[in-house]
N, CA, C and O atoms as CSV, one atom per row, in Angstrom:
chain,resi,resn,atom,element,x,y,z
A,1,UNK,N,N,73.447,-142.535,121.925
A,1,UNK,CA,C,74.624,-141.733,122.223
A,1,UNK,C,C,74.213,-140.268,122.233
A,1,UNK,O,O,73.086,-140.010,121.811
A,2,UNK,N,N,75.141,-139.081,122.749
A,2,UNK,CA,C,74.793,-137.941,122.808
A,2,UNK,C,C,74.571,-137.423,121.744
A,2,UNK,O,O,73.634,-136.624,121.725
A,3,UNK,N,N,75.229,-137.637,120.639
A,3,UNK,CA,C,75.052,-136.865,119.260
A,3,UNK,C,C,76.111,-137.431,118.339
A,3,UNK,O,O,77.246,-137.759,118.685
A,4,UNK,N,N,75.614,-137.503,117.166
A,4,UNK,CA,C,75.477,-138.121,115.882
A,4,UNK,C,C,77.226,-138.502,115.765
A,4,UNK,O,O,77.872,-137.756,116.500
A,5,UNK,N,N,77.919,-139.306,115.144
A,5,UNK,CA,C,78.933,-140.246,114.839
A,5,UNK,C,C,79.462,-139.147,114.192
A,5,UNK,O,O,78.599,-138.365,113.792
A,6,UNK,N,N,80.870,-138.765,113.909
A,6,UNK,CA,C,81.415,-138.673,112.580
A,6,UNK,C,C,80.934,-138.896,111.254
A,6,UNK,O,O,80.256,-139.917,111.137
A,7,UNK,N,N,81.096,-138.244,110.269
A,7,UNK,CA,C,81.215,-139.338,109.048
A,7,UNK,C,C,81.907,-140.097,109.089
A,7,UNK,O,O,82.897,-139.760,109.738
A,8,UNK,N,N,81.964,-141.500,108.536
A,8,UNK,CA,C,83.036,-142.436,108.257
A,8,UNK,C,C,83.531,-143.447,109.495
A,8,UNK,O,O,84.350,-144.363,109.432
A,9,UNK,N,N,82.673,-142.921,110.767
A,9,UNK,CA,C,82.945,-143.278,111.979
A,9,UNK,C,C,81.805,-144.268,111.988
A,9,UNK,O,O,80.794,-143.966,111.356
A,10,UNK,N,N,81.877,-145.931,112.925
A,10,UNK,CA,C,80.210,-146.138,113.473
A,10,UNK,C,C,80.622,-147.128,114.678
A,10,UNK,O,O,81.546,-147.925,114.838
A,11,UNK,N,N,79.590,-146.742,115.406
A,11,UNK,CA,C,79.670,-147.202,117.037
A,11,UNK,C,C,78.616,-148.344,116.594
A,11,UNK,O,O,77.574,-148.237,115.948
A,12,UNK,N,N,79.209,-149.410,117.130
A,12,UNK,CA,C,77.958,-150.742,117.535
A,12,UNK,C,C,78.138,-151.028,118.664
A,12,UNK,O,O,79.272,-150.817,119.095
A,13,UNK,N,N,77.024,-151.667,119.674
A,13,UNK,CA,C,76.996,-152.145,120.999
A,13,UNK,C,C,76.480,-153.487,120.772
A,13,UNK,O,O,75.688,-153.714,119.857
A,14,UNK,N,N,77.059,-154.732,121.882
A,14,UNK,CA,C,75.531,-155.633,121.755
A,14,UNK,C,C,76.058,-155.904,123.142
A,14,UNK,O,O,77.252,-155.904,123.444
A,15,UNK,N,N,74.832,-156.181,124.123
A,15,UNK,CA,C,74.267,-156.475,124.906
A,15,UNK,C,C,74.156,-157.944,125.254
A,15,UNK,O,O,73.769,-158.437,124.194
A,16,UNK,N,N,74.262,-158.825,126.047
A,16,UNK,CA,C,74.563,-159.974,126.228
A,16,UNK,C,C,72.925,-160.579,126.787
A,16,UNK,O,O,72.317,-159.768,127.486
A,17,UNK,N,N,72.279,-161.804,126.540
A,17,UNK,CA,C,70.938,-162.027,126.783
A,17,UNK,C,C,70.887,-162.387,128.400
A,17,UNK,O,O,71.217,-163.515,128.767
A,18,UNK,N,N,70.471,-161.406,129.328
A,18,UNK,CA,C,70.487,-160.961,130.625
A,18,UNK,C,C,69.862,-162.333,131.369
A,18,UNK,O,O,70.368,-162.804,132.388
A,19,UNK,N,N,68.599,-162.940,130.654
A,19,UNK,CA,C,68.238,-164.121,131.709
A,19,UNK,C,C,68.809,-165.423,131.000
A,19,UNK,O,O,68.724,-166.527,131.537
A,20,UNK,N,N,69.425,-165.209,129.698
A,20,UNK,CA,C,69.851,-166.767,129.299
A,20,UNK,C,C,68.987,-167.787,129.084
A,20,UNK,O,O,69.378,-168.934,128.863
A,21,UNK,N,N,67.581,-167.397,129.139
A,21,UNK,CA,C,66.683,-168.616,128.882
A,21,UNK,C,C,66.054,-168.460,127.694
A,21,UNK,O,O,65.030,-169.028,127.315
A,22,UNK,N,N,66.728,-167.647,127.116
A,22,UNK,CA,C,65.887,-167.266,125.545
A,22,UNK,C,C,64.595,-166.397,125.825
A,22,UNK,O,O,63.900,-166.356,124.809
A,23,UNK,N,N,64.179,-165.852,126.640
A,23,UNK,CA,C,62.801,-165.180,126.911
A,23,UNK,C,C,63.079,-163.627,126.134
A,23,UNK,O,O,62.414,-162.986,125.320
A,24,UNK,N,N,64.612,-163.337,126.929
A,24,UNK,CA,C,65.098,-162.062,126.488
A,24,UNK,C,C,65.770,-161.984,125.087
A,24,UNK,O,O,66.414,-162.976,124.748
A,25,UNK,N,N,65.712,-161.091,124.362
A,25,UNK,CA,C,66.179,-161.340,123.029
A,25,UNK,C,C,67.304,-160.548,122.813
A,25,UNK,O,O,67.015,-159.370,123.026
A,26,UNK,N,N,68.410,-160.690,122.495
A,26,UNK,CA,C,69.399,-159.519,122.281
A,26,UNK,C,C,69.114,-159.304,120.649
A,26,UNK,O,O,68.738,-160.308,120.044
A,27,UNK,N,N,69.286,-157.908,119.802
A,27,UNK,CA,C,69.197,-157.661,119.209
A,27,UNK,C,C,70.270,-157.742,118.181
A,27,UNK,O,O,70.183,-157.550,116.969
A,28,UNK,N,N,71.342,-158.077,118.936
A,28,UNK,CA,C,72.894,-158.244,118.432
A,28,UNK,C,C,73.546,-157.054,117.865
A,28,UNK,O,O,73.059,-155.994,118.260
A,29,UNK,N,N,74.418,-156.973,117.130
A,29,UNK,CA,C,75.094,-155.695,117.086
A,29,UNK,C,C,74.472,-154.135,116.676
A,29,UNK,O,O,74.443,-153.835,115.482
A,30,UNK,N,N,74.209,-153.618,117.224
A,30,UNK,CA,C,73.336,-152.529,117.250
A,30,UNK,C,C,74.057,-151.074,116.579
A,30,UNK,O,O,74.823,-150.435,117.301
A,31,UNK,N,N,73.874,-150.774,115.692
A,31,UNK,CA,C,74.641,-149.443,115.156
A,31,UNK,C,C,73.996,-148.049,116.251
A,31,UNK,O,O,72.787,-147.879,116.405
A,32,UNK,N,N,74.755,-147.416,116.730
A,32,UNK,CA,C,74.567,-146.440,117.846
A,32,UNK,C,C,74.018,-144.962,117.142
A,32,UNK,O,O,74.730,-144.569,116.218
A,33,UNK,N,N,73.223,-144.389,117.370
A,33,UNK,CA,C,73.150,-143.034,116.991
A,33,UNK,C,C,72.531,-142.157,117.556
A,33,UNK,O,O,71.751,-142.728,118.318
A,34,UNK,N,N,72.391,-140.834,117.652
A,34,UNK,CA,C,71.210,-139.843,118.845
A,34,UNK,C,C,70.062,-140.727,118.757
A,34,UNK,O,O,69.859,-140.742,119.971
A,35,UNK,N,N,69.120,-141.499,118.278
A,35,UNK,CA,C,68.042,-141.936,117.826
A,35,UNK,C,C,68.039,-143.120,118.825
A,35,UNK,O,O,69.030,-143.815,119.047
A,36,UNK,N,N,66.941,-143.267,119.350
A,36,UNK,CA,C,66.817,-144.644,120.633
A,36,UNK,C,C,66.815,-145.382,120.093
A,36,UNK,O,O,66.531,-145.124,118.924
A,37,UNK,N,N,67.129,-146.981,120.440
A,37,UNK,CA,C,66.977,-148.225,119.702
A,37,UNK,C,C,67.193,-149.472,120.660
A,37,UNK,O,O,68.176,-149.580,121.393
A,38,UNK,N,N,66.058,-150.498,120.565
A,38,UNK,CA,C,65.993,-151.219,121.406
A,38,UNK,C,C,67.014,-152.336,121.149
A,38,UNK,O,O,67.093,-152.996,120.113
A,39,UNK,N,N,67.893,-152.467,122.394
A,39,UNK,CA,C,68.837,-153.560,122.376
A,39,UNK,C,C,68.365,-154.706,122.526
A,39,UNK,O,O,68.185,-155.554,121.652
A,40,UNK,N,N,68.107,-154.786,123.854
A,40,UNK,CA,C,67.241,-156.354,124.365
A,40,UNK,C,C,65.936,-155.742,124.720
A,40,UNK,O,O,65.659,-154.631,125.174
A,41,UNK,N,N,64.899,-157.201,124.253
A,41,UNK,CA,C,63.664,-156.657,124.429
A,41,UNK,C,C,63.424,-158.380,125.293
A,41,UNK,O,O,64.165,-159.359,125.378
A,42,UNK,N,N,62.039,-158.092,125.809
A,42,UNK,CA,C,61.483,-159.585,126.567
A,42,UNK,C,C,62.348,-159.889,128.101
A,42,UNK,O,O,62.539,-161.032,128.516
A,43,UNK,N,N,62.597,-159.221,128.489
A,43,UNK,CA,C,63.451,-159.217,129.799
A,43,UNK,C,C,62.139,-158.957,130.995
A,43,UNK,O,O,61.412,-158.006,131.283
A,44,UNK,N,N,62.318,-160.439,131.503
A,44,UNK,CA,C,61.220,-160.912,132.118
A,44,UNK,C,C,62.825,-160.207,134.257
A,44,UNK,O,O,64.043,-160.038,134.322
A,45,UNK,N,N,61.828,-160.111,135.199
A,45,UNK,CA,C,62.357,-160.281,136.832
A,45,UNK,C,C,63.595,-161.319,136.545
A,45,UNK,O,O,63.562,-162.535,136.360
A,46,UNK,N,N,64.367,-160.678,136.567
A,46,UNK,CA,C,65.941,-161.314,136.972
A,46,UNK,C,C,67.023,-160.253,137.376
A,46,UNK,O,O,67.264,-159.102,137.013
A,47,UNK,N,N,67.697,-161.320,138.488
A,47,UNK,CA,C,69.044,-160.172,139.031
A,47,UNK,C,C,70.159,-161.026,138.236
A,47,UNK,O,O,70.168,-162.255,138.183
A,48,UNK,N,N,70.837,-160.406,137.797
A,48,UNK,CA,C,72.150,-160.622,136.776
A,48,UNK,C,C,73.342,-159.820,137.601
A,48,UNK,O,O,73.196,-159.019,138.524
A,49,UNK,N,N,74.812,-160.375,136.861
A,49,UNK,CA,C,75.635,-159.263,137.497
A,49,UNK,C,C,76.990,-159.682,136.479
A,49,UNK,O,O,77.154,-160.897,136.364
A,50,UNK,N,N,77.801,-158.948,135.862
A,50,UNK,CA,C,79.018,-159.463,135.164
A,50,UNK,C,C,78.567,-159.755,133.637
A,50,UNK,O,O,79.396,-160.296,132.906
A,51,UNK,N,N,77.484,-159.474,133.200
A,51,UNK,CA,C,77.288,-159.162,131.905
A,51,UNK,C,C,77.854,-158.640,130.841
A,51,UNK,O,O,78.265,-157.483,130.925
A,52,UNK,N,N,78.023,-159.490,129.410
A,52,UNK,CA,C,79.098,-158.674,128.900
A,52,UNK,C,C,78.231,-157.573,128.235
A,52,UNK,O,O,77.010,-157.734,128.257
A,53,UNK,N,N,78.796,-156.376,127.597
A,53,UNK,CA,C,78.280,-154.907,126.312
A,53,UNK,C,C,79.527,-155.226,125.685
A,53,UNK,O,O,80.603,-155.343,126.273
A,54,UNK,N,N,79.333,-155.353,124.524
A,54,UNK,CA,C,80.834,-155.331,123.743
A,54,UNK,C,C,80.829,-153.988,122.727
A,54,UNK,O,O,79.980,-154.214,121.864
A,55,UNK,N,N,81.276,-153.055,122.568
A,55,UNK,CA,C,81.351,-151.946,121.567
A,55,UNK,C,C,82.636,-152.339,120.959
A,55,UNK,O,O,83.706,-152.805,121.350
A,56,UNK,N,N,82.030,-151.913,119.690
A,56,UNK,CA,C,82.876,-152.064,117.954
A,56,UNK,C,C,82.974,-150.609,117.863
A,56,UNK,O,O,82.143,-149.948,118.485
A,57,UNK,N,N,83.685,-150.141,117.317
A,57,UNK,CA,C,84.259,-149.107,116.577
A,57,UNK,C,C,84.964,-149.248,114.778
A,57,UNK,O,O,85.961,-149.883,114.434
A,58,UNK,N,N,84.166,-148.537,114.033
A,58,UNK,CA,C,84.402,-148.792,112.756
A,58,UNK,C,C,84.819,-147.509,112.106
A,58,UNK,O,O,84.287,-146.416,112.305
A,59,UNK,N,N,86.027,-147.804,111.149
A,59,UNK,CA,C,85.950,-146.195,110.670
A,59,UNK,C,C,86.222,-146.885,108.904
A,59,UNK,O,O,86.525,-148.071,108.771
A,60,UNK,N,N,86.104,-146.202,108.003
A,60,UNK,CA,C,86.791,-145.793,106.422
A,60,UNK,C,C,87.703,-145.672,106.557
A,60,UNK,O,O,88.243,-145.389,107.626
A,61,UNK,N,N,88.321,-145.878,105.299
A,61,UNK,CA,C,90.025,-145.334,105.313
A,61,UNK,C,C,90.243,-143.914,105.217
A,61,UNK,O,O,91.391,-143.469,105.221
A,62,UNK,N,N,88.734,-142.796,105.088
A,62,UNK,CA,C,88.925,-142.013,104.819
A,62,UNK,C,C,89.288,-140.883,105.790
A,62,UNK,O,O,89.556,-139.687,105.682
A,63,UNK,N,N,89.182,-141.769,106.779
A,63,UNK,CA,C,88.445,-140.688,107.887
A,63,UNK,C,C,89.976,-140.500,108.889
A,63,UNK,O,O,90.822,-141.242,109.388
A,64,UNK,N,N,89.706,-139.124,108.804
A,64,UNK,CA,C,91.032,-138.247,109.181
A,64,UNK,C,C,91.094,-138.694,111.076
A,64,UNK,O,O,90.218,-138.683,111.941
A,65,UNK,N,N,92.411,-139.014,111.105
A,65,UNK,CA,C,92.830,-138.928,112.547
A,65,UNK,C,C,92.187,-138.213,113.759
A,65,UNK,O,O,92.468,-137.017,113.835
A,66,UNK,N,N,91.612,-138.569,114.445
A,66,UNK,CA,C,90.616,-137.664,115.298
A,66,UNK,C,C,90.641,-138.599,116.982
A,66,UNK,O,O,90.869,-139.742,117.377
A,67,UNK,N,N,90.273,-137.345,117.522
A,67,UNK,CA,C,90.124,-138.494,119.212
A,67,UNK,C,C,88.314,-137.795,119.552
A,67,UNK,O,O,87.537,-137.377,118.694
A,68,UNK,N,N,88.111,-137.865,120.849
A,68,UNK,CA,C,86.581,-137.694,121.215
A,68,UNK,C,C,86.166,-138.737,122.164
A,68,UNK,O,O,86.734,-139.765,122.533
A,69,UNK,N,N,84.974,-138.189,122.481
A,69,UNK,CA,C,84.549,-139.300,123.413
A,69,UNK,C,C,82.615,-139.233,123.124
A,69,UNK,O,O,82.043,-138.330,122.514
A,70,UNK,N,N,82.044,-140.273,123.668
A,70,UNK,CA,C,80.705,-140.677,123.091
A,70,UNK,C,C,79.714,-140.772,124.830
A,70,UNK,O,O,80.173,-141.709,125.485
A,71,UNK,N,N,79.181,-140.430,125.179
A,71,UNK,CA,C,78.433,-140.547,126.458
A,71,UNK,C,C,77.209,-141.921,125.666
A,71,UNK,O,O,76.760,-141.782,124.528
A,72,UNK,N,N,76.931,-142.939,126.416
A,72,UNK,CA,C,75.856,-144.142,126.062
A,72,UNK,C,C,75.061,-143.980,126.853
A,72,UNK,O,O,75.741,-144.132,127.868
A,73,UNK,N,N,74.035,-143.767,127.201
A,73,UNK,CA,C,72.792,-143.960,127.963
A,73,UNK,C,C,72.268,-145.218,127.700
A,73,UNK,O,O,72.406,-145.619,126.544
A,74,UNK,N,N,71.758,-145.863,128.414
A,74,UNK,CA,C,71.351,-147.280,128.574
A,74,UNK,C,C,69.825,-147.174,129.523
A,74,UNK,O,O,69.990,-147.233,130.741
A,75,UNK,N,N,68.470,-147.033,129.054
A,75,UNK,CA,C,67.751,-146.840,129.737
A,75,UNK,C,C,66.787,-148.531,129.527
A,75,UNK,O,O,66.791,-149.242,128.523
A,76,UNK,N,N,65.991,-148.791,130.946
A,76,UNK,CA,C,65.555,-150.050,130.871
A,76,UNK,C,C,63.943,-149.481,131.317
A,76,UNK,O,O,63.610,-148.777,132.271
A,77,UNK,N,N,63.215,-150.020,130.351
A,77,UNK,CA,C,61.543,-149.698,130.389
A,77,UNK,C,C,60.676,-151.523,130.504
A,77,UNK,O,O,60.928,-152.721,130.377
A,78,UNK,N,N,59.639,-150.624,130.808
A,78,UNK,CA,C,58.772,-152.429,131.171
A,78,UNK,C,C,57.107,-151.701,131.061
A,78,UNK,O,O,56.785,-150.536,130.824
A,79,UNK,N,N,56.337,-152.807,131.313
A,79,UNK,CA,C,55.227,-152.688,131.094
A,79,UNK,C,C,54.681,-153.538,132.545
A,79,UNK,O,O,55.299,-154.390,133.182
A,80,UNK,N,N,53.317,-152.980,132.802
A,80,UNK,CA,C,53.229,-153.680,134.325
A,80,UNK,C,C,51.821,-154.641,133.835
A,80,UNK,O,O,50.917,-154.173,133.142
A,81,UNK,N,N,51.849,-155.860,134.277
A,81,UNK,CA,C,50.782,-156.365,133.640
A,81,UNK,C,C,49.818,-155.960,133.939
A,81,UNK,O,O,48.785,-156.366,133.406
């Protein structure tokens, strides 16, 4: 995400396993923060389309009434054999 959560606030994402054959691994619910973090890893040549991302939103009871918005970058890297 662009920059760091609230206190008391936490963003999770998970990512749905893109080829379904178990090759790709989803990492499952992923706590979000400026800091990169690999969602799915092992994602072998496949075209997909209609995939679910599900984001959670968590807060404390402490945490004062607030609105905002979060920009996600989603970047996909590989290795060439």
């Amino acid at each position: 995400i662009d920059s760091a959560m609230p206190t008391g606030l936490t963003l999770k994402v998970n990512l749905a396993d893109p080829d379904d054959t178990g090759s790709a691994v989803s990492a499952g619910d992923v706590i979000l923060s400026a800091t990169a973090a690999d969602l799915v890893t092992g994602i072998g040549p496949v075209a997909q389309e209609g995939l679910t991302i599900t984001y959670t939103l968590s807060a404390t009871v402490e945490v004062a009434p607030t609105s905002g918005s979060k920009t996600v970058t989603f970047t996909v890297t590989g290795s060439t054999p």
